[in-house]
C-alpha positions as CSV (number, residue, x, y, z in Angstrom):
1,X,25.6,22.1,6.2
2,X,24.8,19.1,8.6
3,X,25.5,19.3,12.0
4,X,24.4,17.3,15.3
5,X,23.7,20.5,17.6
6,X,21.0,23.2,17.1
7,X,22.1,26.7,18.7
8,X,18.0,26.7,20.1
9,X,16.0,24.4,21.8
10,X,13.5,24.3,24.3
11,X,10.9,22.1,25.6
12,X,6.9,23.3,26.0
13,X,5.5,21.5,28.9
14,X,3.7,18.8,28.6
15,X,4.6,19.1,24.7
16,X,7.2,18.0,22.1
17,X,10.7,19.5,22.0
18,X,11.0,22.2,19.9
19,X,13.8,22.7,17.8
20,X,14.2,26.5,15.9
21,X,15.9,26.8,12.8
22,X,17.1,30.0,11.5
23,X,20.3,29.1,9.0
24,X,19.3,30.8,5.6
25,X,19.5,28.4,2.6
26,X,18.7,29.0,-1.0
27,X,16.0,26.8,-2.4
28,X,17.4,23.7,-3.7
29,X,16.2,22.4,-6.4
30,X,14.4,19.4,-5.5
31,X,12.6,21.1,-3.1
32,X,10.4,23.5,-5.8
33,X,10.0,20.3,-7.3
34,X,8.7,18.4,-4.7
35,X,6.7,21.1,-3.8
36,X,5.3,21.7,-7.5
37,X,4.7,18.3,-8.0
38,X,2.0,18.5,-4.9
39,X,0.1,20.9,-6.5
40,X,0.5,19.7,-10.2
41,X,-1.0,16.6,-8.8
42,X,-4.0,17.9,-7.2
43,X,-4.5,20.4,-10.1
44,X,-4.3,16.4,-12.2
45,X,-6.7,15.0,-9.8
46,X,-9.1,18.0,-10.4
47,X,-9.0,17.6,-14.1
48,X,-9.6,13.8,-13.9
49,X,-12.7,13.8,-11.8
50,X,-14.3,16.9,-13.8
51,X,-14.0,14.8,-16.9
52,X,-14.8,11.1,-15.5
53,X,-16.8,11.6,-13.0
54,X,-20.4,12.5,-12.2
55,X,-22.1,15.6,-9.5
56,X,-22.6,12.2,-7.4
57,X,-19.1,10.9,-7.1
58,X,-19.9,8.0,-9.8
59,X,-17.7,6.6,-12.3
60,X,-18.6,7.8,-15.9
61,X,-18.3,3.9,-17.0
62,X,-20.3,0.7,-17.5
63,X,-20.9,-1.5,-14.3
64,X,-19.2,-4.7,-14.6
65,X,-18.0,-7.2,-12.4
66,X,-15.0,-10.0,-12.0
67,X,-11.5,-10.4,-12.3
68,X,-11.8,-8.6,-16.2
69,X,-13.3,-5.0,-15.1
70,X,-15.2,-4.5,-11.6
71,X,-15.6,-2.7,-8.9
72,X,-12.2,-1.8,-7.8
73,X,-11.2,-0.8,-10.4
74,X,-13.4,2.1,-10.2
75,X,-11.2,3.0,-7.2
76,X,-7.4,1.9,-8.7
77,X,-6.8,4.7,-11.1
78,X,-7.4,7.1,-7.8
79,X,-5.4,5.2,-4.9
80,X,-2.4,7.4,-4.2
81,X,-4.7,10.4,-3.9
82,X,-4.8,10.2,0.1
83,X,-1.6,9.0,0.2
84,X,-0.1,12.4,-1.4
85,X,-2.4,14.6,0.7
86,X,-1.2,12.8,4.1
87,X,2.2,13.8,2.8
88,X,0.9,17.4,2.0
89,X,-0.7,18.1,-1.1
90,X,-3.9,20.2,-1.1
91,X,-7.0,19.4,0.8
92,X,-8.9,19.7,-2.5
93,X,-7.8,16.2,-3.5
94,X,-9.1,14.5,-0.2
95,X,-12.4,16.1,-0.8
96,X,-12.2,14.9,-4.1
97,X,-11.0,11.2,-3.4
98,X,-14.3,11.5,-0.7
99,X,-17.0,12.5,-3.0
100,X,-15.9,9.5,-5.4
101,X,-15.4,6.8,-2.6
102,X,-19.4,7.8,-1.1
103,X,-19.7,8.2,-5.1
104,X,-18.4,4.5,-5.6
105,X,-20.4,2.4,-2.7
106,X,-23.6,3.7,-4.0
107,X,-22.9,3.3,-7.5
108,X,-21.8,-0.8,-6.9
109,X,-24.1,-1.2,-4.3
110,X,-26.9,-0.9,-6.8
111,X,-24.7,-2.4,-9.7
112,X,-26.2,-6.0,-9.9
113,X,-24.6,-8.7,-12.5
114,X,-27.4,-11.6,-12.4
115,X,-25.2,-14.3,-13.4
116,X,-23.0,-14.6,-10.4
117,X,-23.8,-15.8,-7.4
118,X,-22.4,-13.2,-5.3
119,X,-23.3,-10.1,-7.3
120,X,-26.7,-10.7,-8.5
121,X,-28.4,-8.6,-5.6
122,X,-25.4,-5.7,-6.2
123,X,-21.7,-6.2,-6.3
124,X,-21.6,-4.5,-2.3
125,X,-22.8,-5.4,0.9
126,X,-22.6,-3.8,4.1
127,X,-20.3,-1.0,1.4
128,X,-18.1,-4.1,0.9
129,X,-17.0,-6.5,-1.8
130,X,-19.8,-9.3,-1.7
131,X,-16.9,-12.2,-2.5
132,X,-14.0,-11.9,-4.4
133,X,-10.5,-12.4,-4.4
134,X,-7.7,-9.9,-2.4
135,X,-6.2,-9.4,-5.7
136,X,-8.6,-7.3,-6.6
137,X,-10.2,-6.7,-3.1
138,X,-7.0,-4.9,-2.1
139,X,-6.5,-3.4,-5.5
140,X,-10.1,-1.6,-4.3
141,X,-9.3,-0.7,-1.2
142,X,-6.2,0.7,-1.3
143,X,-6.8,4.3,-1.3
144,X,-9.7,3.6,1.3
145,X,-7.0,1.9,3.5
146,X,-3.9,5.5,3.0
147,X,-7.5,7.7,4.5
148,X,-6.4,6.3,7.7
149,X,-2.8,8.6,7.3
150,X,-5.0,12.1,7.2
151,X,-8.1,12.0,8.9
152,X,-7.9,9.4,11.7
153,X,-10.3,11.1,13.7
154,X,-13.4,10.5,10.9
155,X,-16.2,8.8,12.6
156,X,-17.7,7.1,10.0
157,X,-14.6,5.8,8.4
158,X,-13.8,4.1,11.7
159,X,-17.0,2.3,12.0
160,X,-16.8,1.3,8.2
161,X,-12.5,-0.1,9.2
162,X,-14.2,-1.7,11.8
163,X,-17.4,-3.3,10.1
164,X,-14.9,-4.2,7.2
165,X,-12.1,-5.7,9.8
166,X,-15.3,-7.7,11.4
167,X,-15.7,-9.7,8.6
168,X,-12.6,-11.6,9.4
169,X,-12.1,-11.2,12.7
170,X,-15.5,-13.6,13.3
171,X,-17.0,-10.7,14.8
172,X,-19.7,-10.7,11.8
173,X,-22.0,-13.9,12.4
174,X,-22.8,-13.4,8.8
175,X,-19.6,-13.2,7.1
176,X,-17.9,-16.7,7.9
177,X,-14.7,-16.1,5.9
178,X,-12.1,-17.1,8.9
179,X,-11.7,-20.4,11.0
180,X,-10.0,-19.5,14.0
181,X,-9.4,-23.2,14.8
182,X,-7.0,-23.9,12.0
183,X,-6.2,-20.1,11.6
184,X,-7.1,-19.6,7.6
185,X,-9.7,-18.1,5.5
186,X,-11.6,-20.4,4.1
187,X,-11.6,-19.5,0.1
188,X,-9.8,-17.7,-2.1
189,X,-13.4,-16.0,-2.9
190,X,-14.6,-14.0,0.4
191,X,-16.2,-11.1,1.6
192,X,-19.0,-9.6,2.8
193,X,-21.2,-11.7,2.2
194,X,-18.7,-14.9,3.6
195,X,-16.6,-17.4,1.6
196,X,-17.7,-19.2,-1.4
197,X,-17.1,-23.1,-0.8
198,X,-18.9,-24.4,-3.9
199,X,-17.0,-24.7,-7.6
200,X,-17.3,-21.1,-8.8
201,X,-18.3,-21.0,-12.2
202,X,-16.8,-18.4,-14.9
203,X,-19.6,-15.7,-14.4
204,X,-18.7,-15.7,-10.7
205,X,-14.8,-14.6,-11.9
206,X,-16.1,-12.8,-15.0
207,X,-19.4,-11.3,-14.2
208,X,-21.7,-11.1,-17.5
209,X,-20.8,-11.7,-21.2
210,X,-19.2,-9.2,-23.1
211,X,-20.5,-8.7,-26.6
212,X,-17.8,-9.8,-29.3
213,X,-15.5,-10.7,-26.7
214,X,-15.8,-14.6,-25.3
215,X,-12.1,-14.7,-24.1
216,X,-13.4,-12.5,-21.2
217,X,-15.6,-15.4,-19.5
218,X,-13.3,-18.6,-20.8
219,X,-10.1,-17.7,-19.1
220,X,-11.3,-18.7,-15.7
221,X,-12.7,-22.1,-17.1
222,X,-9.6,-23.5,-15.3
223,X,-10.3,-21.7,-11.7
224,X,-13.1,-24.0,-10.7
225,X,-12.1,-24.9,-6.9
226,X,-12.0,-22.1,-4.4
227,X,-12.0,-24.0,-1.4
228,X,-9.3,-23.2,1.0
229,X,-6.9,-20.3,1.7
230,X,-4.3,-18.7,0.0
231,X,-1.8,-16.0,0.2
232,X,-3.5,-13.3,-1.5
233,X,-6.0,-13.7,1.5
234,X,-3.4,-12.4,3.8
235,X,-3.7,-8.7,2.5
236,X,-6.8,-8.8,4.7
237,X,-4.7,-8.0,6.9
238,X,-5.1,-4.1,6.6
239,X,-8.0,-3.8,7.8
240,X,-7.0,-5.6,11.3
241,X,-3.8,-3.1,11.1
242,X,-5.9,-0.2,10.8
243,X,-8.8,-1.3,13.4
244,X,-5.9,-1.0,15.9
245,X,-4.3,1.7,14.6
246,X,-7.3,3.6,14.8
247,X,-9.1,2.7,17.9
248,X,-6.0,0.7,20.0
249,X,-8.9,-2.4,20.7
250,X,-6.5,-5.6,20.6
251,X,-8.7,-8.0,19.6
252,X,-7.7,-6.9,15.9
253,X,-3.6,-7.1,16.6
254,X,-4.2,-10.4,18.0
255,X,-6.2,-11.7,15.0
256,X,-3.6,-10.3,12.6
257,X,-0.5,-11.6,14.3
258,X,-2.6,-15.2,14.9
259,X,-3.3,-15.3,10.9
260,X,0.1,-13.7,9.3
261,X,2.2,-15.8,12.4
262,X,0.3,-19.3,11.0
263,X,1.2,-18.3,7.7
264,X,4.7,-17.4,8.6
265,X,5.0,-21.0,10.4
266,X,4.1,-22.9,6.8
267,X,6.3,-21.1,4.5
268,X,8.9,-21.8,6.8
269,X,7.5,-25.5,7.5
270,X,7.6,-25.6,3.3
271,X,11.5,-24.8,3.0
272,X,11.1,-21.2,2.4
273,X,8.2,-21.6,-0.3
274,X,4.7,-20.0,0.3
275,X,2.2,-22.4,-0.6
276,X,-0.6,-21.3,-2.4
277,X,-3.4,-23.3,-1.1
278,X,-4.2,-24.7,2.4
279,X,-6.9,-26.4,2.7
280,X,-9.9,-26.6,4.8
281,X,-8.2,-29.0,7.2
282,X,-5.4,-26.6,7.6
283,X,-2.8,-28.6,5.8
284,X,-0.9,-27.3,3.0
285,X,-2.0,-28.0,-0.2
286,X,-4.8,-29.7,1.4
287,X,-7.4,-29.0,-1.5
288,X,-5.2,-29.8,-4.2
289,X,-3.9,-33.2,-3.7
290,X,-1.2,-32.2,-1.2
291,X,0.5,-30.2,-3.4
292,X,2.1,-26.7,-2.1
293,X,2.3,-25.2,-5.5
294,X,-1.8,-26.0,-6.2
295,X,-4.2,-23.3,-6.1
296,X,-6.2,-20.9,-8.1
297,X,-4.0,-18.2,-8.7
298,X,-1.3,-20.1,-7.5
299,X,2.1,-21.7,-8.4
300,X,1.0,-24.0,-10.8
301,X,-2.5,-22.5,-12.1
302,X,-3.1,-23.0,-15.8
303,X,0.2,-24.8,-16.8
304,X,-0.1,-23.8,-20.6
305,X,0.5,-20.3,-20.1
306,X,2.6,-18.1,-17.5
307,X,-0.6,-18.1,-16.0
308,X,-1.3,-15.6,-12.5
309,X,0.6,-16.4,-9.5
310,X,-0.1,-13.9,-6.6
311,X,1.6,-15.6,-4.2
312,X,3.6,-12.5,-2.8
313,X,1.5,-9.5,-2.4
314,X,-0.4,-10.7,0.3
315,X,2.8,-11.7,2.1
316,X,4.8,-8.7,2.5
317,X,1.6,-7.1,3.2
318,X,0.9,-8.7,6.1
319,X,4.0,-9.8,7.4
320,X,5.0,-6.1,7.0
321,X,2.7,-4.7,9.1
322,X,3.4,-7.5,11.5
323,X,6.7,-6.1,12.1
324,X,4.9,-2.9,12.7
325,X,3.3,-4.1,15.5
326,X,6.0,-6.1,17.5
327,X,8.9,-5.0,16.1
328,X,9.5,-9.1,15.7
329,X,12.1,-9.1,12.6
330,X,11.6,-13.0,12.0
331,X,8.6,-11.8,10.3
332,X,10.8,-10.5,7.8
333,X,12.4,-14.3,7.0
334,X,9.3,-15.9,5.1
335,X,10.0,-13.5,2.2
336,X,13.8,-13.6,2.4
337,X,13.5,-17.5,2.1
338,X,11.7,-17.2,-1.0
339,X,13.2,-14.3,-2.9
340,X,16.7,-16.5,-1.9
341,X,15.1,-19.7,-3.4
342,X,14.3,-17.9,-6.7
343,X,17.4,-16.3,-6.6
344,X,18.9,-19.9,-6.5
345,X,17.4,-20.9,-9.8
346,X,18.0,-17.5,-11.6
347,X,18.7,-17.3,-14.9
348,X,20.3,-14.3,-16.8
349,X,19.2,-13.1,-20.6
350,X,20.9,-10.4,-22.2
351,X,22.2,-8.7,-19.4
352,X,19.0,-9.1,-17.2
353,X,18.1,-11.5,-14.2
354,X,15.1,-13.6,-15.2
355,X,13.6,-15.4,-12.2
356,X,10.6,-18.3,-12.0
357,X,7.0,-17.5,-11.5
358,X,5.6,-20.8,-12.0
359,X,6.6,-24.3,-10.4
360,X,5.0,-27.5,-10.8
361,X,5.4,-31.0,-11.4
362,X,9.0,-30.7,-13.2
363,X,10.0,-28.1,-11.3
364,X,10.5,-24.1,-11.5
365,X,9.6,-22.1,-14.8
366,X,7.6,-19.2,-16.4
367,X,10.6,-17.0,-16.0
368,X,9.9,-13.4,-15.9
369,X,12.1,-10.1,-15.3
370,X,9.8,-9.7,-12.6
371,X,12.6,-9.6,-9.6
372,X,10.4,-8.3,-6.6
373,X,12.1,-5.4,-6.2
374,X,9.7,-4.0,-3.7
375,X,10.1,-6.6,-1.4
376,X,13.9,-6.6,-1.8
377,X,13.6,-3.0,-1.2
378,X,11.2,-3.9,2.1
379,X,13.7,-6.4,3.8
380,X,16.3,-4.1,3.7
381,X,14.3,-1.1,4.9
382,X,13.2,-3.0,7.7
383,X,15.8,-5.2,8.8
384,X,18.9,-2.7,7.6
385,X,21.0,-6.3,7.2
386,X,23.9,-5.4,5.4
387,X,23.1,-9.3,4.1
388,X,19.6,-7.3,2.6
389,X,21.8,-4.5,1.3
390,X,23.4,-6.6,-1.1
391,X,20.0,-7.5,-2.7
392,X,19.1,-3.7,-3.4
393,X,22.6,-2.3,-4.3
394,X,21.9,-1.9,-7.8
395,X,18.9,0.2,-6.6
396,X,19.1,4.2,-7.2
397,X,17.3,5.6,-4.5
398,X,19.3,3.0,-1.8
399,X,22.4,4.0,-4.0
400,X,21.2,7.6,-2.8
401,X,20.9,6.5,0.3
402,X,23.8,5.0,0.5
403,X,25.9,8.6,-0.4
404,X,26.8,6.9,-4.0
405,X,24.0,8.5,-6.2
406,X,23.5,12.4,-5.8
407,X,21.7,13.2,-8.9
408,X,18.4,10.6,-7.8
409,X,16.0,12.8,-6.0
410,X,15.6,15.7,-9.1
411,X,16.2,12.9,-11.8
412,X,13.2,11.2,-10.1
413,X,10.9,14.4,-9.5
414,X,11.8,15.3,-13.5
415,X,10.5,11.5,-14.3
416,X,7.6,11.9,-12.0
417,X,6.8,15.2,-14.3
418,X,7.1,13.4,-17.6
419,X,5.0,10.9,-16.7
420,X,2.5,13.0,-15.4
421,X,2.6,15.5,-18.9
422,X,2.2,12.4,-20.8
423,X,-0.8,11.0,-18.9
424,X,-2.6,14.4,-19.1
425,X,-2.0,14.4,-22.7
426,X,-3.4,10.8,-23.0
427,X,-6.6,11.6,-20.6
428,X,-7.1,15.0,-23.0
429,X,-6.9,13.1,-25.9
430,X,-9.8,10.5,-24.8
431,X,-12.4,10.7,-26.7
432,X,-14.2,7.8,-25.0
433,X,-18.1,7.8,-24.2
434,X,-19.2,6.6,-20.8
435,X,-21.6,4.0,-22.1
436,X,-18.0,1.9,-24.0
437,X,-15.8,3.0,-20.8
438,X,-15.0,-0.4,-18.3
439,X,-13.9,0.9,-15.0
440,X,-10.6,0.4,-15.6
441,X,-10.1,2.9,-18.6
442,X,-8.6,5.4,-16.6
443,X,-5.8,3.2,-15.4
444,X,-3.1,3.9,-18.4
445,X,-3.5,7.6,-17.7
446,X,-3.2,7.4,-13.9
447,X,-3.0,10.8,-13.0
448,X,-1.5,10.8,-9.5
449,X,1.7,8.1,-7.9
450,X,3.1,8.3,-4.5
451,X,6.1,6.2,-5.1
452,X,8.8,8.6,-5.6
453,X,7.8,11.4,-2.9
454,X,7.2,8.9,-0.4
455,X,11.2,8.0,-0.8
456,X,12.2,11.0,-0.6
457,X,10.2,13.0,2.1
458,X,9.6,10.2,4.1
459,X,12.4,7.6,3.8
460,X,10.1,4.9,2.8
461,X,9.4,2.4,0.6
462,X,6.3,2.8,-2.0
463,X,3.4,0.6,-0.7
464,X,1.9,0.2,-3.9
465,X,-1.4,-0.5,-5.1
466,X,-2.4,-3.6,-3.6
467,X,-3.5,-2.7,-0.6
468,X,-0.7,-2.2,1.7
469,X,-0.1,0.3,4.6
470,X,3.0,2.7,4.4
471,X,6.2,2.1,6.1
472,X,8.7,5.0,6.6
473,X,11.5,6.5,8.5
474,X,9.6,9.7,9.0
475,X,6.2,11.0,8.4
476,X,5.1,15.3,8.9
477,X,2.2,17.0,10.1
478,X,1.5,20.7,10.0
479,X,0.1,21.3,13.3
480,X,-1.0,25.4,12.3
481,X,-3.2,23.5,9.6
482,X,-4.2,20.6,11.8
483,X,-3.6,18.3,9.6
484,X,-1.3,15.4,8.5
485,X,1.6,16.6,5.7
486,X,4.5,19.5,4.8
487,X,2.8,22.4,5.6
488,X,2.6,25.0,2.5
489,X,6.4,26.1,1.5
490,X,8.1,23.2,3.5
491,X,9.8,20.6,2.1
492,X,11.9,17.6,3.1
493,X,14.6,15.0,1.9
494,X,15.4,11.9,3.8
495,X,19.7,11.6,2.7
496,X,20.6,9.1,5.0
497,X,19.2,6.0,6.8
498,X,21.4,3.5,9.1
499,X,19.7,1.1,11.6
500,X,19.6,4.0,14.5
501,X,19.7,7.2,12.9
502,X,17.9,9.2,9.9
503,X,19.2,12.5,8.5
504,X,17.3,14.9,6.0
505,X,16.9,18.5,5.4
506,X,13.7,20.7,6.0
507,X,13.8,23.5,4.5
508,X,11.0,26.8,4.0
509,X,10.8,27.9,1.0
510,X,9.0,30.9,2.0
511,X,10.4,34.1,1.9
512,X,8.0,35.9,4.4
513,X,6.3,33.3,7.1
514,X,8.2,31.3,9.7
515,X,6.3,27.4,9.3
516,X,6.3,25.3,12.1
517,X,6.2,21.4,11.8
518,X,6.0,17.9,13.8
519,X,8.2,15.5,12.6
520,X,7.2,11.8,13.9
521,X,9.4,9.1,13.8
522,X,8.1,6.3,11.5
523,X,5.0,6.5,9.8
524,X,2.5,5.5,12.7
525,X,4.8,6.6,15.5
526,X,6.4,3.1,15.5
527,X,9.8,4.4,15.8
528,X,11.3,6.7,18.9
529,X,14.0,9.2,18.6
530,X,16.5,9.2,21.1
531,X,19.1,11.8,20.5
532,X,19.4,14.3,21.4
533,X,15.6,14.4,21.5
534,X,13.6,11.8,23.3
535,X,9.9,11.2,22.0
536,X,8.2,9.9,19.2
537,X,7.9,13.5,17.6
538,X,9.7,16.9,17.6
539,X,8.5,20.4,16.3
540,X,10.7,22.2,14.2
541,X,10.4,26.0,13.7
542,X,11.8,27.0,10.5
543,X,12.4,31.1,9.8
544,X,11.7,32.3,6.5
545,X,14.1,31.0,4.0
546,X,15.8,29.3,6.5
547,X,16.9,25.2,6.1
548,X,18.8,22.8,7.4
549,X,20.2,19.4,7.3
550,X,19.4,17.2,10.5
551,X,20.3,13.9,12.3
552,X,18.6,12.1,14.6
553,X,19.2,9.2,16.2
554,X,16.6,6.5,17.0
555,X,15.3,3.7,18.2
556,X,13.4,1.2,15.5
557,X,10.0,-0.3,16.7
558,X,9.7,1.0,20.0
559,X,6.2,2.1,20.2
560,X,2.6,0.3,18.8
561,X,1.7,1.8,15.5
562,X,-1.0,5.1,16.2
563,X,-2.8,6.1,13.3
564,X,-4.2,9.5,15.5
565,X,-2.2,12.7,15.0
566,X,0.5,13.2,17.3
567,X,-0.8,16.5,19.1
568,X,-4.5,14.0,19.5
569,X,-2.7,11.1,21.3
């Protein structure tokens, strides 16, 4: 039963309101299932690190580096694992994802591949990528950046977000990588240990030879020139987004809004197209003849195949979690632009869309059924444009959202369980010795995703692996626990979303203990509610087998994003 007035609540001073609920309510379905799927993961994420990795945290794999197999993919197959604990699996699985990130930096620190320049005295420096590119940099450091959700208060991983943010932010004398005058990062190869300006050579992208496989080193025979910035630099964003979270020092909100609002000024300046190289002058296409579409990685790179284009996970990273931090919506129009321009040159193919990846001198092509659907999911979330709700309608969970698709949250939980059964099965099955593992093995039998629960509990959109922060309607904290998530037996659904209101149901599925928990509005306190509670958070006290189905209404992008734990601000 939903209703807008609670029979209890009261106000602790100098505390959040307090709202009791004492309705009975039979356990729904999906909420034993979200709640099983919690602990199936972190029983998952136990089995996986007894098996693969070591009493030191490392990687049971062979050491390599480059774009084929390196060092963050050690990290990949593992990235969700904060993420689910922040939104309340067992602590086992942060201790776990902890003893393999310390596990990780000492294993590539020492890690050396002679042949490239930047990893011949180990692939880390400083516990950072030497120089690479933010596809796999963020690929790497995705997990490290979803700690920041559960425990904000770590000492040493705030000085490590703030060494990491200091290599862009120019506060690292020896880590050139950003030129404040003309607002870019200065190759699509940067890091700790700066940018590399010079031709990079294939063991730079590809690390050493592989025995019996030459394909490994010859595919980036084409990926020469480096020089300049590109888009996928602009998912170094993060760490500026979580130096402020974390510690509230502006210098890092002011460097990421300065580098994402350049960036947002030349896709617009380039009729809605994100150019994938600027050069060192600060012009667009500046190290490749002019052209937008040039770049490494970019538009037009190796025009005999399909090639690899990343020209849009560093944007909706960054401009994301621009709109996080100003509430500034116009963010939100680079990204529109484009998914409309590929839109306008669609083609359909046996019932699917098919849209460009490629463009060069004749034009668009490299069609793929690659149709952004996170980002289309992302504009709408953040902007709720009914324009943007046209792009997603064909979506199931905005369908459920939208009242039109009931059945989504246990078909999804029932998928998330299948593919977890049939990963187990694949990881129990590998017979794989650690001297013939690369340390991306582990990737096809991923044990753990956040995708689905993060829809559900917390009315947001899945950040993916690339390095992203999360953006939701709601996030939970269990305050008896002191720590971020459901507390044990709660569990939540997010039902409805509009531009000024959320409504979901909390319900405790235990029979014997009353659980109390804060509910903040948006995932970093960015959001306010406003009715008929006033505050970025509310405590809910939920009797024993009690539930309830809640609306709230709100105010979008009211506060700066706080990565510290609502009872700690």
């Amino acid at each position: 039963m939903r209703i807008a007035i609670w029979l209890l609540s009261v106000t602790l001073a100098g505390g959040p309101p307090i709202l009791k609920i004492d309705t009975p309510m039979p356990p729904p379905d999906w909420a034993l299932a979200q709640r099983a799927l919690l602990h199936a993961y972190s029983e998952a994420a136990e089995e996986f690190a007894a098996k693969y990795v070591d009493e030191r945290g490392y990687l049971k794999c062979v050491e390599r580096w480059g774009g084929n197999d390196g060092p963050d993919d050690a990290m990949e197959t593992i990235n969700a694992w904060p993420l689910v604990h922040s939104l309340g699996a067992p602590n086992s699985i942060l201790r776990l994802y902890r003893k393999m990130w310390e596990g990780h930096l000492r294993q590539f620190t020492a890690a050396k591949a002679p042949s490239a320049r930047m990893a011949k005295d180990g692939m880390f420096h400083k516990e950072f990528v030497t120089s690479f590119d933010w596809e796999h940099t963020g690929e790497g450091l995705a997990a490290f950046h979803f700690y920041a959700l559960s425990p904000p208060g770590d000492a040493e991983y705030i000085q490590r977000v703030r060494r990491f943010a200091g290599f862009y932010t120019g506060e690292d004398a020896n880590a050139r990588n950003y030129d404040k005058r003309h607002k870019i990062i200065r190759s699509i190869l940067n890091g700790s240990r700066g940018p590399m300006l010079t031709p990079a050579g294939v063991h730079d992208w590809g690390g050493e030879e592989v025995a019996g496989a030459p394909e490994r080193l010859k595919r980036y025979e084409t990926a020469t020139n480096v020089s300049g910035d590109h888009p996928l630099n602009l998912s170094a964003c993060t760490l500026g987004f979580n130096a402020y979270a974390l510690t509230g020092e502006t210098k890092y909100r002011d460097w990421l809004l300065e580098y994402a609002g350049a960036w947002k000024d030349r896709v617009l300046a380039n009729n809605g197209n994100i150019p994938t190289n600027i050069g060192l002058d600060g012009k667009i296409g500046g190290e490749w003849g002019g052209k937008w579409y040039g770049g490494t990685f970019g538009w037009n790179f190796d025009p005999a195949t399909s090639g690899r284009n990343y020209y849009m996970r560093g944007a909706r990273t960054a401009f994301g979690e621009a709109i996080l931090l100003t509430g500034d919506l116009s963010f939100a129009e680079p990204l529109r632009r484009q998914i409309a321009n590929l839109y306008a040159v669609k083609k359909e193919e046996n019932g699917r869309v098919l849209l460009p990846n490629k463009y060069g001198e004749t034009g668009w092509y490299g069609y793929t059924p690659n149709t952004h659907a996170d980002v289309r999911r992302d504009l709408y979330l953040w902007t709720m444009d009914p324009a943007d709700l046209k792009r997603v309608e064909d979506d199931h969970w905005i369908q459920f959202l939208q009242g039109k698709n009931p059945g989504y949250p246990m078909r999804a939980l029932q998928s998330d369980f299948a593919r977890l059964r049939r990963n187990l099965e694949l990881m129990r099955n590998d017979t794989s010795t650690p001297d013939t593992r690369p340390s991306d093995f582990a990737h096809r039998f991923k044990p753990v995703e956040a995708g689905t629960l993060a829809n559900l509990v917390l009315g947001g959109n899945d950040p993916g692996s690339a390095g992203n922060v999360l953006h939701s309607r709601l996030r939970f904290f269990d305050p008896a626990g002191s720590r971020a998530g459901l507390p044990e037996s709660v569990a939540a659904l997010v039902e409805k979303l509009t531009a000024d209101s959320v409504t979901f149901t909390l319900v405790n599925l235990s029979q014997a203990r009353t659980r109390r928990v804060t509910v903040q509005a948006g995932a970093y306190g960015e959001h306010e509610f406003v009715e008929p509670f006033s505050g970025p958070t509310i405590d809910v006290e939920i009797a024993p087998g009690a539930g309830q189905s809640l609306t709230l209404q709100m105010k979008r992008y009211a506060n700066q994003p706080k990565a510290a734990f609502p009872w700690q601000r």
